[in-house]
Each structure stands twice: as structure tokens, then as C-alpha cells.
N, C-alpha and C positions, 0 to 999 in steps of 0.2 A: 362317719363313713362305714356303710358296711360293705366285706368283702368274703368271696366265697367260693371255693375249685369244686368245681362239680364234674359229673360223667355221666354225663342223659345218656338213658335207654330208647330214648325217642324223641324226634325232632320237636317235641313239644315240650315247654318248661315252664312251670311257674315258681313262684316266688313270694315268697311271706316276710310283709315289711314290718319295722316296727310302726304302732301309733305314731309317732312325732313324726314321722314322712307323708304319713297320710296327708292331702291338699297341696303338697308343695310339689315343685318338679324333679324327679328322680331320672337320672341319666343309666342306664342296663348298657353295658357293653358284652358283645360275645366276640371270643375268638377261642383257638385252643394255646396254650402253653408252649407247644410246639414249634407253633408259625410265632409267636411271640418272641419266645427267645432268639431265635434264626434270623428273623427281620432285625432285631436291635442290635448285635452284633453286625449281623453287616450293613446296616447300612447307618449304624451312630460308632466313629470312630472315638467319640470324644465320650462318650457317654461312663467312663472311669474320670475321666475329667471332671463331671458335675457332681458327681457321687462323690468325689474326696473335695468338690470345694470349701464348701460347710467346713469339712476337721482341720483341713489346710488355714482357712483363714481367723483363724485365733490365735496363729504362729506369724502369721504374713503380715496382718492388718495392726502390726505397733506402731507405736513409735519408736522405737529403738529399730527396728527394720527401715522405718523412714529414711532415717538418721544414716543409716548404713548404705542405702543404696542411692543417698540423694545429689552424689556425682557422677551417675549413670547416665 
């Protein structure tokens, strides 16, 4: 993956790949930072949710948590 914060001086941009992309399909997305952050706050409430579930489930996903909550 490569990734990269730019700040054109003109509505023109290119871009320099490495070799091993060359032939295959490369996806470019534009937006600014801006409208990025603003849109995902409001409109992903849960979006601290997906970002801790990863560290959350090494604590969650025992068997002694089984064990613990399996008269619930």
C-alpha cells in the first residue's frame, strides 16, 4: 500500500508508482482531510467501536470469559 498527503497547487496531479504496480489495477482516491474527518465523526457513531475491537478481543475471546458469562 502506498499512501501520501499532498497539497496541489493545481488542479492537476500526478503520481509516481513503484515498478511492482506497474500492469496491475491501482485504485487513487481524492478527497481533502478535512471533509474526511467531519464526515466520519458524524456520520460513523461506532467507528471507536471498530478501532478498539482488535485490542478488546484478546481480553474477550477466552475461555475463562466463556466460562464466566455462560449463565447470561
Amino acid at each position: 500500500m502506498l499512501r501520501s498527503v499532498i497539497t496541489p497547487d493545481q488542479r492537476k496531479v500526478s503520481i509516481e508508482l513503484p515498478q511492482n504496480f506497474v500492469g496491475k489495477q491501482v485504485e487513487v482516491i481524492a478527497f481533502t482531510l478535512e471533509d474526511a474527518v467531519t464526515e466520519s465523526l458524524v456520520a460513523d457513531k461506532t467507528l471507536t467501536h471498530f478501532a478498539s475491537e482488535k485490542s478488546l478481543e484478546k481480553d474477550w475471546l477466552t475461555t475463562d470469559e466463556d466460562i464466566a458469562w455462560k449463565d447470561l
